[in-house]
C-alpha positions as CSV (number, residue, x, y, z in Angstrom):
1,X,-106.3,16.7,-42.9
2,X,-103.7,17.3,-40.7
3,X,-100.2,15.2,-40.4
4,X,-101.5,14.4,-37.0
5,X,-104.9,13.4,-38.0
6,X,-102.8,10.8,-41.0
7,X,-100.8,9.5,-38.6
8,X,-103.8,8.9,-36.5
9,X,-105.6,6.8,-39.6
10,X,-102.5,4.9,-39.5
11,X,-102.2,3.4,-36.4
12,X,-106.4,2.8,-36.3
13,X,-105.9,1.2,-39.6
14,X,-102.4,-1.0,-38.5
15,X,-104.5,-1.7,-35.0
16,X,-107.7,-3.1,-36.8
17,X,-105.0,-5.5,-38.7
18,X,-104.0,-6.4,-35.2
19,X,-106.9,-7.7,-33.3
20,X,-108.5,-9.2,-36.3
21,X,-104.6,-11.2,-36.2
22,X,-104.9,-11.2,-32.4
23,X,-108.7,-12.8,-32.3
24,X,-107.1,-15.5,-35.1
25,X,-104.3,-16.6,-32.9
26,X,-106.8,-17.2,-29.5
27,X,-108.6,-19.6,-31.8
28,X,-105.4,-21.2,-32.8
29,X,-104.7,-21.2,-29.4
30,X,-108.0,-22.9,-28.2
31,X,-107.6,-25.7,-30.7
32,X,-104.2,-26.2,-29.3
33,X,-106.3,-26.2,-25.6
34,X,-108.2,-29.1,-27.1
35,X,-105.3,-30.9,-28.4
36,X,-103.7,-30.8,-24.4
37,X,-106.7,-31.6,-23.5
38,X,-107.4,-34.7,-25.1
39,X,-103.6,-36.3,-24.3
40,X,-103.3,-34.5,-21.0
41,X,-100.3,-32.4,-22.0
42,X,-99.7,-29.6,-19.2
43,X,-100.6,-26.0,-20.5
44,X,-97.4,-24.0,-19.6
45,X,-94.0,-25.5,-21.5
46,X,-91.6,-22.7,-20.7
47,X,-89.0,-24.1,-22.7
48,X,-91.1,-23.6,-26.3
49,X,-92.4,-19.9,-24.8
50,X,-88.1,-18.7,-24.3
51,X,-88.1,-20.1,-27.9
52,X,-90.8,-17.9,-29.2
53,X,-89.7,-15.0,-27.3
54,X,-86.2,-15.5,-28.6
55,X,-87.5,-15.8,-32.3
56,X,-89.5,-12.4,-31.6
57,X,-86.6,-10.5,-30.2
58,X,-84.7,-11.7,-33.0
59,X,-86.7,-9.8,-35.9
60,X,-85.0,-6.4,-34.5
61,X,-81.7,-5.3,-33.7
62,X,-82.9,-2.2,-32.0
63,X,-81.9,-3.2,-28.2
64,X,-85.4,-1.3,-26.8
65,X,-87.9,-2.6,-29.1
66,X,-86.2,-6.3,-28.1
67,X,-87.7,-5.5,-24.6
68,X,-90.8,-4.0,-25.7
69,X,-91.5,-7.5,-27.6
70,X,-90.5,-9.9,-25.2
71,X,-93.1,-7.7,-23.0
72,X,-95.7,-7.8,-25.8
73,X,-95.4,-11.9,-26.2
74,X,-95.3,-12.2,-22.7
75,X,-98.8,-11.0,-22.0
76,X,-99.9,-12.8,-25.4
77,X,-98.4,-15.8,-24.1
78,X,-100.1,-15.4,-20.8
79,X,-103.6,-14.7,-22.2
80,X,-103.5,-17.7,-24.0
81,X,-102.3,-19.6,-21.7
82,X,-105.6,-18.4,-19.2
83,X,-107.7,-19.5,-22.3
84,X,-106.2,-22.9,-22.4
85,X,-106.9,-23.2,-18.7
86,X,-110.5,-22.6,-18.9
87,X,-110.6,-25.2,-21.3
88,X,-108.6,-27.8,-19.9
89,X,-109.6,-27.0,-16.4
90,X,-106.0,-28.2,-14.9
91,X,-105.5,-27.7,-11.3
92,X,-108.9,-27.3,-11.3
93,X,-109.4,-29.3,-7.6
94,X,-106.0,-27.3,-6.7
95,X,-106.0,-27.6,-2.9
96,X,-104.7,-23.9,-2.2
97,X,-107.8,-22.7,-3.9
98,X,-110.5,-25.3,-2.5
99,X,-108.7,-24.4,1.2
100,X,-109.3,-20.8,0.5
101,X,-113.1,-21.7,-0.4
102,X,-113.3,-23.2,2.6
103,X,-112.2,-20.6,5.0
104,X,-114.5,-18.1,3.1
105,X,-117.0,-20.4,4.2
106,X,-116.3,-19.8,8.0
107,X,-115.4,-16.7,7.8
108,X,-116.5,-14.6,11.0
109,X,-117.5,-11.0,11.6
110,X,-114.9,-9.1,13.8
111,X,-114.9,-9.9,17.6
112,X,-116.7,-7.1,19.8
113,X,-114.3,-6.0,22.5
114,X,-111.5,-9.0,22.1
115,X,-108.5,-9.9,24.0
116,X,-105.7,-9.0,22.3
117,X,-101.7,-10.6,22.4
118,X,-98.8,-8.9,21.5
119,X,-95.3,-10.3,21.8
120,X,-93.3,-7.4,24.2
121,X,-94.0,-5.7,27.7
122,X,-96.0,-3.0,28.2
123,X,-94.6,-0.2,26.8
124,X,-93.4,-1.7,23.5
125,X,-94.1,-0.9,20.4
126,X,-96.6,-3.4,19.5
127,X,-99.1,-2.6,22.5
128,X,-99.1,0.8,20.9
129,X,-100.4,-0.8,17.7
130,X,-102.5,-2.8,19.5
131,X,-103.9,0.3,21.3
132,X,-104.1,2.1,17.6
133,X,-106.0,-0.4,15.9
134,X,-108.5,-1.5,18.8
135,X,-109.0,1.4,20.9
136,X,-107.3,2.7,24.0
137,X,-109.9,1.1,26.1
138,X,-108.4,-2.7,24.4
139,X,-108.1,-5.9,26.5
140,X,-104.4,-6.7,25.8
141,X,-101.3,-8.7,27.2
142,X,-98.0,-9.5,25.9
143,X,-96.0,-12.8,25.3
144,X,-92.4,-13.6,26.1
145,X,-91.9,-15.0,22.0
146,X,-93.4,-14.1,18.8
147,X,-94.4,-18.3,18.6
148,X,-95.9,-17.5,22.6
149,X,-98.3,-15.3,20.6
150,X,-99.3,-17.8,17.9
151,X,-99.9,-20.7,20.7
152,X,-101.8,-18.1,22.4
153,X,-104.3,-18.2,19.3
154,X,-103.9,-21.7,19.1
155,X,-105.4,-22.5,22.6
156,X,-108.5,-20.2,22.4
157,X,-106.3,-17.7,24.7
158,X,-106.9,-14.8,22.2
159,X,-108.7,-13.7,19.2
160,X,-106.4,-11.3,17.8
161,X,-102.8,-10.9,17.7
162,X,-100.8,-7.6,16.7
163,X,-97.6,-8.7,15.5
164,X,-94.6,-6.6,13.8
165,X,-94.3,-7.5,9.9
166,X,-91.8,-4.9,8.8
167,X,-90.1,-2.1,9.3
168,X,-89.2,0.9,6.9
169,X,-85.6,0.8,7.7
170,X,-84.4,-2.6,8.8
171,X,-87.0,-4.5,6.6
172,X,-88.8,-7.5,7.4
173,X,-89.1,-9.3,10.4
174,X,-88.2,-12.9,9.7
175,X,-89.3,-14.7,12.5
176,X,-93.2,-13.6,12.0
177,X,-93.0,-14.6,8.7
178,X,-91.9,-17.9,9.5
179,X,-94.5,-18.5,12.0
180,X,-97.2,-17.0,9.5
181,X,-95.7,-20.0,7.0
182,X,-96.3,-22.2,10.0
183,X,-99.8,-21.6,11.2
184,X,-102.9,-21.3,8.8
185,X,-104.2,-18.1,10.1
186,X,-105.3,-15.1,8.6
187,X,-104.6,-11.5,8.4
188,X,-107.5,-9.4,8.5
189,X,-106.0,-5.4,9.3
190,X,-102.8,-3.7,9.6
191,X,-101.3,-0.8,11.3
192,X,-98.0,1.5,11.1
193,X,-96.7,2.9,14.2
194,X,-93.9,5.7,13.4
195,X,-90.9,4.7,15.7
196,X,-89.5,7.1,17.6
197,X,-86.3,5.4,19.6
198,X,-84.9,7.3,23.2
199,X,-82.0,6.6,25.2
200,X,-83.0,6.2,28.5
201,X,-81.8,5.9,32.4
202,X,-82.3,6.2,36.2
203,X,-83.3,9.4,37.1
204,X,-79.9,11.2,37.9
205,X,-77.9,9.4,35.4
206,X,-75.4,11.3,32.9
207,X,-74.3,9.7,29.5
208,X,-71.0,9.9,31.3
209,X,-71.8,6.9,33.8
210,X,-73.4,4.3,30.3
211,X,-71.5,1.5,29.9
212,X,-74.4,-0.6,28.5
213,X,-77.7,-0.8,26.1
214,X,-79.8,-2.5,26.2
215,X,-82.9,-2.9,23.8
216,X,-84.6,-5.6,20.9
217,X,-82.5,-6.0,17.8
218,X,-84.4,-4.3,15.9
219,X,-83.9,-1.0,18.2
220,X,-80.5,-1.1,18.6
221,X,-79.8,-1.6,13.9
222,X,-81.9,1.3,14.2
223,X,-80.0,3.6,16.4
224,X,-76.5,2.1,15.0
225,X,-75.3,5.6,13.7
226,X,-76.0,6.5,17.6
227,X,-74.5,3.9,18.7
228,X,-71.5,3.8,16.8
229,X,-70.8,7.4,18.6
230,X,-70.4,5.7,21.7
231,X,-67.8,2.6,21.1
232,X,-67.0,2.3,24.3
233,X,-71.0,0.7,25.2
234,X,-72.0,-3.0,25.5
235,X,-74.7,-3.7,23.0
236,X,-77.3,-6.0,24.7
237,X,-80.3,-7.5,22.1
238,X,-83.0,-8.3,24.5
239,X,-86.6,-9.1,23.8
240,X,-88.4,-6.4,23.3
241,X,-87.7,-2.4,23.8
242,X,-90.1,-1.7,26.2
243,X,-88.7,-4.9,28.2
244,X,-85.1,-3.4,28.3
245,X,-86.6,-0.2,30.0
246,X,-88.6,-2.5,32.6
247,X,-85.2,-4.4,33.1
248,X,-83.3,-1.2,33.6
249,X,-85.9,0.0,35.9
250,X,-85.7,-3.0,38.6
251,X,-82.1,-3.5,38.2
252,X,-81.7,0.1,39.3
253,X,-78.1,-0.3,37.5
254,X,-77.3,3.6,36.9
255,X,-74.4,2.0,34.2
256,X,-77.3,0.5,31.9
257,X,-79.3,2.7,29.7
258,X,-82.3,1.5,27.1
259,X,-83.6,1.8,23.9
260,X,-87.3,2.5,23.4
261,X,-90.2,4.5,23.4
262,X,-91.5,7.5,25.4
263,X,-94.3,5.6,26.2
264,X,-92.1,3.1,28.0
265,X,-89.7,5.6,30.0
266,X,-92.8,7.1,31.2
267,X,-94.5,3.6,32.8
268,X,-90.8,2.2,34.1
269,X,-90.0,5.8,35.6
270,X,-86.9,6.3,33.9
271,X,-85.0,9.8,32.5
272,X,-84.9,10.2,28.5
273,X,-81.4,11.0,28.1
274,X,-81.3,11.3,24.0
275,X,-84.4,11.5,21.7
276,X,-84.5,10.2,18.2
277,X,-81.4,7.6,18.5
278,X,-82.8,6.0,15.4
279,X,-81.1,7.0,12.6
280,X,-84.1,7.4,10.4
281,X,-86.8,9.8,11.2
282,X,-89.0,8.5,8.7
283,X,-89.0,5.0,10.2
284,X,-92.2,2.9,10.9
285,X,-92.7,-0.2,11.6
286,X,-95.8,-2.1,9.9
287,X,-98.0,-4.1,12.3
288,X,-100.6,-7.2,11.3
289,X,-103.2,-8.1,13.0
290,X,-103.7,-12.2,12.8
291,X,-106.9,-14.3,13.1
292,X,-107.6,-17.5,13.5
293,X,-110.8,-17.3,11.9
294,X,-111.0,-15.2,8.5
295,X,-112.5,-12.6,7.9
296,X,-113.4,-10.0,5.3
297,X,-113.8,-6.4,6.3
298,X,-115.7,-3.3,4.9
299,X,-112.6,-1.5,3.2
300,X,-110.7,-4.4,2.2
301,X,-108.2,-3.6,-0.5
302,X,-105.2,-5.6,-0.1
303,X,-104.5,-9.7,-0.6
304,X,-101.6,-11.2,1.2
305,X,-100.8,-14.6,-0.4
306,X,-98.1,-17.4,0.1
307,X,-97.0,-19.4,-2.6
308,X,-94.6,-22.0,-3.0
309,X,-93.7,-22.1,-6.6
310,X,-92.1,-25.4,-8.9
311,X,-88.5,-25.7,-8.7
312,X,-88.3,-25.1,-12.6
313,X,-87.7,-21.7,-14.8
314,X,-89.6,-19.6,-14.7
315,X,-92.0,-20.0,-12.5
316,X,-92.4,-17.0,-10.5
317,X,-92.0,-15.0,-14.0
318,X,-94.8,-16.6,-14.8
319,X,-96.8,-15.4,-11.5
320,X,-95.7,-11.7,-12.0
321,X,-96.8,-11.7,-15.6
322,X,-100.5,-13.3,-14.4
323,X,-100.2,-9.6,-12.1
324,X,-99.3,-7.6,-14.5
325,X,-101.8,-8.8,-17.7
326,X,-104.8,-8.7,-14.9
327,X,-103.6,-4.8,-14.1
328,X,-103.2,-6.3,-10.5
329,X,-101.0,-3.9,-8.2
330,X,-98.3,-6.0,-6.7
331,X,-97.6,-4.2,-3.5
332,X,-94.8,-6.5,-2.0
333,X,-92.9,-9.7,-2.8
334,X,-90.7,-11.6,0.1
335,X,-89.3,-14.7,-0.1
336,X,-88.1,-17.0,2.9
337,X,-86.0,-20.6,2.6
338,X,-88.1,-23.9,3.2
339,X,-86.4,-25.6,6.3
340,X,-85.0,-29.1,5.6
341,X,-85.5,-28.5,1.4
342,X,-82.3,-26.6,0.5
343,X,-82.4,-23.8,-2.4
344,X,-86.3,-23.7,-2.3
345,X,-88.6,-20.7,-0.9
346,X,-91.5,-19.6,-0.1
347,X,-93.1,-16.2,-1.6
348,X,-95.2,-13.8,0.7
349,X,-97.1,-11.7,-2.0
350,X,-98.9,-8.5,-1.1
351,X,-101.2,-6.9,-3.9
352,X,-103.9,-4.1,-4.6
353,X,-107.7,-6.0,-4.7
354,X,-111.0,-7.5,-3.0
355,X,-111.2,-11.2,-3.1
356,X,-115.1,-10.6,-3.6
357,X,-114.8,-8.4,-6.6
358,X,-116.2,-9.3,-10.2
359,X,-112.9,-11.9,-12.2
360,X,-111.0,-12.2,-8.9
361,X,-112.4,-15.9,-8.7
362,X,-110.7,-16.3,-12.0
363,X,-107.4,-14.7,-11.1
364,X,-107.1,-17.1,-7.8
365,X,-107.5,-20.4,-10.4
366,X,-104.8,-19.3,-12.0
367,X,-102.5,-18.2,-9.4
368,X,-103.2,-21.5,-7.7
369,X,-102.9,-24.0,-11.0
370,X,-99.5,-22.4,-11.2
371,X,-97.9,-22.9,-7.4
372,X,-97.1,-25.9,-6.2
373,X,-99.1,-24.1,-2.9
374,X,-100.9,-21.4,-2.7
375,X,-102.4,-20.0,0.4
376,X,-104.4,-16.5,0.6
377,X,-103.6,-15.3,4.0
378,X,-106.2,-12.2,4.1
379,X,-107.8,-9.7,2.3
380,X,-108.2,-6.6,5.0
381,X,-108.2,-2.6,4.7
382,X,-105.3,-1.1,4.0
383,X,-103.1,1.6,6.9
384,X,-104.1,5.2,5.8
385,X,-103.1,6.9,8.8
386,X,-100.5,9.4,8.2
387,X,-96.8,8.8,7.6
């Protein structure tokens, strides 16, 4: 036998010592289940699991193994703590999860040749989404606002919206996020649009004659190494990028210049002056397409959720850990402040899965007997084009 082979022997025989110690504790665990149970005592008390985890930690000095067993009774202490669940059943008639039973329960096939609403002119950005995801041929329009978009959905206006979630080098866009959190409406695709800023003019006009810019805010952060070459320009935010070209067009002021897409110089008839302002060529912005009516498309592979989690410790450890023992993919995590409830957020959670898939059910109960809200905004296919 080989050193290799003993070793081997070892560890089978030191892990056969460990399930059959493992398998004791769940029951252990499951009588304790019973004992909450019976006097209604809550399943998670964080206070006793940082004591346990402190006691573990506590056996070694050896500052790596400390972490690799506050890890290891972590995902114990979350097993048992699913098994209690089952048993006790609390948050059983959770209203996050019964609200996403009933939307699967209305849940729509996608609309045949829809009308579309994106927030911009045309020109911007987002009609190029919306063009991407729905075909050239699509019945679109844009809005003034970003919350013009959502009423648009809310009075039977549209059936889709294409809406800018984030972008890969200014991050996310708040606003959207906010009205997400606002209306219940679901996200059902996605799309990435690689952004490729130009500074643009009258025909005729030289760099020499700019004394203003004008494009959204997001265009001008992203062209701020561009534009902090030329001082001497007025920075104007204005709506959207394509709606800076369109004003630059009718003005016909030969000192403004715009910010925004080839697509847009082209339809307002105005002279690219500079390609490639923004200061990242690998920069895309990420695009969701919102519902008011869910749906659950061939391909699906990614959950978007919102939770609003108990103002006590630990509470959004504990949601990670419920990702991470379930060999969930958590793909994104934002959070954004409550109005009017000072120090207390909302998460936006992105991760890897299909909501119909075998032990999802499960995973939602839990999720949702944790949050004080939960709310799954979509499962939808996830962007493959290339980057």
């Amino acid at each position: 036998m080989t050193q290799l082979e003993q070793y081997r022997r070892e560890i089978d025989r030191i892990d056969r010592e460990l399930v059959a110690l493992f398998l004791e504790r769940m029951a252990v665990t499951g009588q304790v289940g019973v004992y909450k149970q019976q006097r209604g005592i809550p399943v998670l008390d964080a206070q006793r699991e940082k004591e346990v985890i402190a006691a573990k930690t506590a056996m070694t000095d050896d500052p790596a193994r400390k972490a690799d067993l506050a890890h290891l009774y972590e995902a114990i202490m979350a097993i048992s703590r699913r098994q209690q669940r089952q048993l006790v059943k609390e948050g059983l008639e959770d209203p996050g999860y019964a609200a996403w039973v009933s939307d699967m329960a209305r849940a729509r096939a996608p609309v045949q040749n829809p009308r579309v609403v994106y927030q911009g002119e045309p020109g911007c950005y987002s009609e190029e989404a919306a063009v991407g995801f729905f075909g050239a041929e699509v019945n679109s329009r844009g809005c003034p606002w970003f919350s013009d978009v959502f009423q648009a959905l809310e009075a039977g206006e549209a059936d889709y919206a294409v809406l800018p979630i984030e972008n890969s080098s200014t991050g996310s866009i708040r606003q959207v996020y906010d009205l997400l959190a606002q209306y219940r409406y679901s996200i059902v695709g996605e799309y990435e649009v690689k952004v490729e800023h130009c500074l643009m003019a009258l025909p005729g006009v030289a760099m020499e004659e700019i004394r203003t810019v004008y494009s959204h805010e997001q265009g001008l952060m992203q062209s701020e190494r561009f534009l902090d070459a030329h001082r001497d320009w007025t920075r104007v935010p204005t709506l959207d990028t394509a709606g800076s070209a369109k004003q630059v067009s009718e003005t016909g002021d030969r000192t403004a210049a715009a910010i925004c897409s080839r697509r847009a110089a082209a339809l307002y008839g105005l002279h690219i002056l500079v390609e490639g302002t923004n200061y990242n060529s690998a920069n895309h912005t990420r695009f969701v397409v919102v519902s008011p009516v869910p749906e659950l498309r061939q391909g699906r592979d990614k959950i978007s959720a919102l939770f609003h989690l108990p103002h006590q410790s630990g509470s959004l450890h504990e949601i990670l850990t419920i990702f991470a023992v379930q060999g969930l993919n958590l793909l994104k995590l934002e959070s954004r402040p409550i109005p009017g409830r000072s120090w207390e957020y909302l998460f936006f959670l992105e991760f890897s899965g299909d909501l119909a898939a075998p032990g999802m059910d499960g995973v939602l109960h839990e999720l949702s007997q944790l949050a004080s809200e939960m709310r799954i905004l979509g499962n939808f296919p996830s962007y493959e084009g290339v980057r």
